[in-house]
C-alpha positions, 0 to 999 in steps of 0.5 A, a space after each residue: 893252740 894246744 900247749 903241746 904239739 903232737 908230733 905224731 904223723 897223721 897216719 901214726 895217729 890214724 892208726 892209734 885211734 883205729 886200734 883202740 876203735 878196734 880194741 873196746 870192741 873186742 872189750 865189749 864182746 868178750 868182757 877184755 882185750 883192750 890192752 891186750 889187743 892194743 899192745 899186741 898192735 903198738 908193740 908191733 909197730 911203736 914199741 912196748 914202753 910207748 904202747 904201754 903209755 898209750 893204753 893206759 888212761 883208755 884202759 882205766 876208762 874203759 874199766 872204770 865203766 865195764 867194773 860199775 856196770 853190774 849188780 856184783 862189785 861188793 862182792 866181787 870186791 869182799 871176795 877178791 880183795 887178797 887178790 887184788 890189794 898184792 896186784 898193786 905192790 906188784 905192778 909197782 915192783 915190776 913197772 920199775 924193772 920195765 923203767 930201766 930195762 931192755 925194751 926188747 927183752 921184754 917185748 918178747 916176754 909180752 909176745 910170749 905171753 900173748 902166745 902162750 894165753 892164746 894157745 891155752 885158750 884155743 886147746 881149751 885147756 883150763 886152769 883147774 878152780 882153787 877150790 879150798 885153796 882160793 884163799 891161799 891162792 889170791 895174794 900169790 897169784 895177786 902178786 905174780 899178776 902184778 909183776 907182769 902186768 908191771 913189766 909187760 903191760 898185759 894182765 892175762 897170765 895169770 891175772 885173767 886165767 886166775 879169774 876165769 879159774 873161778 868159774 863166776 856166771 858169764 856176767 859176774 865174771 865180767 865185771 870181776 875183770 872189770 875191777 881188776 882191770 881197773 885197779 891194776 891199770 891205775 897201779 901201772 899209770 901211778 908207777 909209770 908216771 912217777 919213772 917218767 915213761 908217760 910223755 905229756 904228749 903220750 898222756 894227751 894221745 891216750 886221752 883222745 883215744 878214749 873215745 875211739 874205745 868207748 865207741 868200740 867198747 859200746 858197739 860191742 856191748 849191744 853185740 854181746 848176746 848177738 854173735 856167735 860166741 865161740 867162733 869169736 873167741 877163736 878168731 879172736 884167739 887166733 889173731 892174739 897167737 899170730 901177734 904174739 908170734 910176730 912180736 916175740 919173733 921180731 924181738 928177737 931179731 932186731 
């Protein structure tokens, strides 16, 4: 016997497992996404602060693995270290905000930023490089990745956009969000845990999810080289813009 029951109902926990399958492989085939893809689908149908929750331990897993496979982490870490020290004082600083503020205020703040990310990503627009200001830059932008990592759950604005700004190699880039995925997500297990929003039940549902997402993750690893790129990314994209309307939408009405 377990020394704490699961109350979720099968078919919750059947969707649970199915999502994070769902979200490693979309982390594996495009280097992120699990917990965007994973908030985007818990958010619609559990709330934010239980899909945070839920995301959490196969996040950091997950990450721990995609930022130590590859050549790169010394100098993705000399180079991004301003960067990614003000992440963590950010994450804290707005996981306390999500501690004691209105769920669905922030849902819709999450939705917003899903559409914004995929909307920005399906024009092609680019955040320009910081070139020279790279320096100055990286424990601004560290910081206010932070904050809304801390408050939504979700890196991507501007914490991923920032990244991709660096025009770093296809690999190297990789494992650059890797690492910050990695720290950022344990920054956000730390805050949350210490505001009492991850459960015993939550943790030990997060846990067993991350074998369906080291299995996504590592079917979409070997597929890596093999799809069709830029057609994924826009079904990807696209799917992202949808969740992120209804989720944003659906705040707004309950």
């Amino acid at each position: 016997m377990w020394p704490i029951q699961l109350t979720f109902p099968p078919e919750v926990l059947v969707l649970i497992l199915a999502v994070f399958l769902l979200a490693g492989f979309v982390k594996g085939t495009v280097g992120l996404g699990l917990p965007t893809v994973s908030l985007a689908l818990l958010t619609a149908t559990m709330g934010l602060k239980e899909a945070i929750a839920l995301m959490l331990i196969p996040a950091i897993a997950t990450n721990i693995f995609q930022a130590l496979n590859g050549p790169y982490f010394k100098s993705i870490v000399r180079r991004l270290c301003l960067f990614l020290l003000p992440v963590c004082f950010g994450t804290w600083a707005g996981a306390r905000v999500l501690a004691d503020g209105d769920a669905g205020t922030l849902a819709a703040l999450l939705g917003i930023v899903l559409v914004f990310y995929a909307g920005l990503s399906l024009t092609r627009l680019r955040v320009p490089p910081p070139g020279r200001w790279e320096r100055v830059l990286n424990p601004l932008v560290g910081l206010i990745a932070g904050v809304m990592t801390g408050l939504t759950g979700s890196f991507v604005v501007p914490g991923s956009l920032y990244l991709q700004a660096l025009d770093l190699p296809r690999e190297e880039l990789v494992q650059a969000l890797g690492i910050s995925f990695a720290i950022v997500t344990v920054a956000l297990f730390t805050a949350l845990g210490s505001h009492g929003l991850v459960t015993a039940e939550l943790g030990i549902t997060s846990a067993i999810a991350v074998i369906p997402a080291g299995l996504g993750m590592t079917i979409g690893t070997k597929l890596r080289h093999r799809l069709p790129e830029k057609l994924y990314r826009r079904m990807f994209f696209v799917a992202l813009l949808i969740m992120g309307l209804y989720i944003t939408g659906r705040s707004f009405l309950l």
